[in-house]
N, C-alpha and C positions, 0 to 999 in steps of 0.2 A: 636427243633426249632432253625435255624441259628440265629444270632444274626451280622446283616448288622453295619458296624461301617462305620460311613460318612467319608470320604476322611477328609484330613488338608487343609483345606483350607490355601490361601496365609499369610490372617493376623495371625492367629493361630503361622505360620511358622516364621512368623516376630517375633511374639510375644515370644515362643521360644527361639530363636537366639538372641533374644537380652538380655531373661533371663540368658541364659550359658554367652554370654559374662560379665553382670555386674555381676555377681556371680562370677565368674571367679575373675575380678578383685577387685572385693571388700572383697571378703578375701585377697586376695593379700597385698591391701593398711592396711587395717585393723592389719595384721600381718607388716607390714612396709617394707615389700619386696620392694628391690628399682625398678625393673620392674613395679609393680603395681605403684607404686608411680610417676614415673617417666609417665605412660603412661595416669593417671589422669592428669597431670601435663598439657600433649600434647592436650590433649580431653577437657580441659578447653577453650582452647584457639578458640575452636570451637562452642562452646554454644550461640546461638543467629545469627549462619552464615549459610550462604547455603555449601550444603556439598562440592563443588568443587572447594569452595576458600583456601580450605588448604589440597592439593594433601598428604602432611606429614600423614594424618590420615588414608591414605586409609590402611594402611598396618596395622593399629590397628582396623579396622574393617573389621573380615574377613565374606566378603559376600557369601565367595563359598558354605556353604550348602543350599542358596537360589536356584542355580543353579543344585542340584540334589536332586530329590522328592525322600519321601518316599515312602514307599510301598501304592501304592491306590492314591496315589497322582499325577494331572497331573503336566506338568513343567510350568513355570509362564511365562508368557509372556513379550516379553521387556520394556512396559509399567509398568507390575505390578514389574518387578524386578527393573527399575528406582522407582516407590514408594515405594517399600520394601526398596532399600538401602538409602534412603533420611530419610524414616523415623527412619533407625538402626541410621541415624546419626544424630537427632535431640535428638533421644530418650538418647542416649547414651552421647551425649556432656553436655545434661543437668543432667544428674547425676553425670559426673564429676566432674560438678561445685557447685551440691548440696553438695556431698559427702564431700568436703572440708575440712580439716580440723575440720571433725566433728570421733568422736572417737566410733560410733557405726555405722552401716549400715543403709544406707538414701535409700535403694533400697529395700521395705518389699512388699511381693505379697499381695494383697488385698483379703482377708478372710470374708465369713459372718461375725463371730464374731472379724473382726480385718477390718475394710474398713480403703484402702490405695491407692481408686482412685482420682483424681483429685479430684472433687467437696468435695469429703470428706474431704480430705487435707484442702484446702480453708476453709471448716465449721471449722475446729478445729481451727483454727488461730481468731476465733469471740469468744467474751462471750458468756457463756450458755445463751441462750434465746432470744440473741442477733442476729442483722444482724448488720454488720460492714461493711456501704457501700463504703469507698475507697475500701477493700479487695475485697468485692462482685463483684465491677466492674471491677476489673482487671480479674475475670474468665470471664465476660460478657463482656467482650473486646477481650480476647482471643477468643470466642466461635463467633462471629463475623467477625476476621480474614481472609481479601478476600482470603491470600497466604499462604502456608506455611511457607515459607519467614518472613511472617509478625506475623504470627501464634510462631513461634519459637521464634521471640526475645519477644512477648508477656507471652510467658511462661516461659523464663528466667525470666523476671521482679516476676513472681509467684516462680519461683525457690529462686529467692534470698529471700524473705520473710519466705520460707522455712526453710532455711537453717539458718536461724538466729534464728529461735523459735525449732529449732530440731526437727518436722515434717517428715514422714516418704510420701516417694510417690511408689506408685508401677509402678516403668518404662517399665517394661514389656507389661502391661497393656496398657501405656500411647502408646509405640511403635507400638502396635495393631491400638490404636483409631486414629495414625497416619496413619498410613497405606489408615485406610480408609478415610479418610478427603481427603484424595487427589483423591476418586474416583467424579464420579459425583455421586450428592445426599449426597457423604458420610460423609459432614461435618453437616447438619440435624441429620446424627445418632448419631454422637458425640456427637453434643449438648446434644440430650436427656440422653445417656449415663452419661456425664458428673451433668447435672440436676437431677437425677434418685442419681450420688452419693452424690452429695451436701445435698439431703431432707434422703439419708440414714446414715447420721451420725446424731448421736447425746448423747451429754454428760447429764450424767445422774443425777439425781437430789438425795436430800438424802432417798426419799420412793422408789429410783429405777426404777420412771416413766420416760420418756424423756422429758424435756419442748418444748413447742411450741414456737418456735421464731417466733417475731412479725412480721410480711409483707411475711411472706413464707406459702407458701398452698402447700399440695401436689401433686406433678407430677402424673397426671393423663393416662404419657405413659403407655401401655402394651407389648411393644413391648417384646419379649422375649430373651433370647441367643440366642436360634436356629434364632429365626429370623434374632437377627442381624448378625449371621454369616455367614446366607446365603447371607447377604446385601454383607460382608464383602470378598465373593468368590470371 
């Protein structure tokens, strides 16, 4: 029996690309390589902007494997390759500036047994059992977001909260759910996405059960992977 493997869809490919690049340079910075250092330094300056206000970054974000597919893969279109590179450089400026000055790697991929997507991130930064609503409402402010524009400096403000409690985000991830915000419908998906990883985190108690934090019920989406990737094509 063959075994059909689905194409890569666009955000997959973002997703991707943006992982080889913060890998890349987060060893780099990590080992204190002045390259890496130096090129955190430029990409700071970028966090919370639209991507064409500081032409200096284009050269540290290199877009060109957006421009040839893989195998199975058709080529993106100018539309999706404008969202694909808006969102490498949202994705990317803000883990510059999460990274900061911090002595371990703030770029951790998001694992069943290790969640390290947004909403997660946000639940860690509350007491167990707790809902901490200035914190809550800075994701519910972001998830609301008419622009990406508006979207990005929203999520700095979540960055820097990060980065001062040493919080781990997975950017990769985050670069995906960019991707697709900017399609139509596609910031609906992130919500839930994002919703989905807020109610999947949680600190464990001393019997090993999770506590129930108060005013939070569980997200009732089902949406699946496959689905949203298909959303995400």
């Amino acid at each position: 029996m063959t075994t059909v493997t689905p194409p890569v869809t666009p955000r997959k490919r973002v997703a991707r690309l943006a992982a080889d690049h913060i890998d890349d340079l987060q060893r780099g910075y990590l080992a204190d390589r002045s390259r890496a250092v130096a090129a955190l330094a430029r990409l700071r300056r970028g966090a919370g902007r639209e991507a064409g206000q500081l032409p200096e970054l284009w050269a540290l974000i290199n877009t060109g494997p957006l421009h040839h597919p893989p195998d199975g893969a058709r080529p993106m279109s100018e539309s999706e390759l404008v969202r694909a590179e808006d969102a490498l450089h949202v994705a990317l400026t803000l883990w510059a500036l999460h990274q900061q000055s911090r002595s371990t790697g703030m770029h951790q991929a998001d694992r069943p047994d290790r969640r390290r997507g947004l909403g997660a991130a946000v639940r860690r930064m509350m007491k167990p059992g707790e809902i901490d609503d200035p914190v809550h409402k800075r994701l519910v402010r972001a998830g609301t977001a008419p622009d990406l524009a508006t979207l990005a400096q929203r999520l700095r403000d979540i960055v820097v909260l990060l980065r001062r409690e040493g919080f781990e985000l997975d950017y990769a991830l985050l670069a995906g759910q960019l991707y697709t915000w900017q399609r139509p419908g596609g910031a609906d998906t992130v919500r839930r996405e994002w919703g989905r990883s807020f109610h999947a985190w949680h600190d464990k108690s001393k019997d090993g059960r999770p506590p129930l934090a108060a005013g939070v019920t569980a997200d009732t989406d089902t949406t699946s992977t496959t689905d949203t990737d298909k959303d995400a094509s």
